[in-house]
N, C-alpha and C positions, 0 to 999 in steps of 0.2 A: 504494500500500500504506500501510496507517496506520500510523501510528507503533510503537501499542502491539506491533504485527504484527512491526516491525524489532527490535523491544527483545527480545521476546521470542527470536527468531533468534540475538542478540547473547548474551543471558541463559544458551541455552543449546549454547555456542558452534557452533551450527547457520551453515558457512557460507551469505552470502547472495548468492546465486544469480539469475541471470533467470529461471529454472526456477522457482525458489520463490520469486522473485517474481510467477510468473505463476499458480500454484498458490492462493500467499491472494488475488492478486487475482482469480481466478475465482471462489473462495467468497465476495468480499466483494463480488463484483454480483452473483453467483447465491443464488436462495431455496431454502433447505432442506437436507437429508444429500443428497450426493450418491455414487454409487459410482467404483470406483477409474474403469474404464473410461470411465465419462464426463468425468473427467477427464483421462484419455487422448486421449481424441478430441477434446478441445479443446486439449489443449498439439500435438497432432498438427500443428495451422493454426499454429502457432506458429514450433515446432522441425522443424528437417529429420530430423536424430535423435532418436525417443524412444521407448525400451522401456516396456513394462507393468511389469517388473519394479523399476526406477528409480520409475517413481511412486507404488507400490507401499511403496516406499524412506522415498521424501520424506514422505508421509503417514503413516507410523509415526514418523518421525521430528518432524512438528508435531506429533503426538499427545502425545507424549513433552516437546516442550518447551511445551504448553498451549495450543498456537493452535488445534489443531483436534480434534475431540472424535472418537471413533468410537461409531456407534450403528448399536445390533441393531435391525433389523426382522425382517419377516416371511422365511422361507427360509433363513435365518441368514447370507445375504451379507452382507459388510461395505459399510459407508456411513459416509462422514467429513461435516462439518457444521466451518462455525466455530464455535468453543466463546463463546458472549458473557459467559463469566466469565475469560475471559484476561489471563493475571495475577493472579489470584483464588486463592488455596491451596485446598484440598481446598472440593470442590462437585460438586453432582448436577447430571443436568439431564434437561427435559423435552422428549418430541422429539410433536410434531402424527403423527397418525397420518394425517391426510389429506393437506398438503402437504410434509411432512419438516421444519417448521422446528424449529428449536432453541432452547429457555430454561433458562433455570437456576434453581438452588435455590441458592441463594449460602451459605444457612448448616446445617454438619450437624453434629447431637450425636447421631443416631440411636445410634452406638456406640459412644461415648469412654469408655475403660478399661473396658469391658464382658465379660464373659465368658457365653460360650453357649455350655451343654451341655458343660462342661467346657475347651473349647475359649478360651484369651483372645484375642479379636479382635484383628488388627493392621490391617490393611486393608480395604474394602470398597467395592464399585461395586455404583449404584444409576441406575439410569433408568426415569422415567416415562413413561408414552404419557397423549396426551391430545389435547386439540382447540382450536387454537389462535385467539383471539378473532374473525382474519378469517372462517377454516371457520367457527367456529360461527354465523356471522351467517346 
């Protein structure tokens, strides 16, 4: 697991677990969003115990402390991805619509102190779809 990955755990007093150790290290040999389930079925070869509903858990919970990003596809199942601005304050990102990987937009002023439609912005989430320089080749 990489550093930035522990820091981040530390950061946000996420205890650090073999479980969530085996969680970012699956995202950080595996290419692209992946779903909860699939990452079930591989802690499964791991752990003798493990619910869907703990993983479930765990990945809301790197969500939360920025290691791992959640992204909308098609069907509107959820799908997690490493986030590669971790550690980064607010940022967008771009997820490949063919193989699921993840980039980023590191910098956003789209709405700072803006108001729309009467409305003043405080938050906002934004994800792009696109095609990542491998696919497009």
């Amino acid at each position: 697991m990489s550093k930035i990955h522990f820091d981040r755990l530390a950061a946000s007093a996420i205890k650090d677990t073999p479980r969530r150790r085996a969680i970012i290290s699956f995202f950080e040999k595996s290419t692209g969003a992946k779903d909860p389930e699939t990452v079930w079925e591989h802690l499964k070869t791991k752990f003798r115990r493990c619910g869907l509903p703990g993983v479930y858990r765990n990945l809301e919970q790197m969500v939360n402390a920025g290691i791992l990003v959640r992204v909308q596809r098609e069907g509107r199942k959820r799908y997690y991805g490493l986030c590669p601005g971790c550690g980064h304050m607010h940022h967008h990102h771009i997820v490949c619509v063919k193989c699921g990987k993840i980039g980023e937009m590191p910098e956003c002023t789209l709405f700072k102190g803006r108001t729309l439609g009467g409305f003043k912005i405080v938050d906002h989430f934004i994800q792009l779809s696109g095609i990542c320089p491998e696919c497009g080749k």
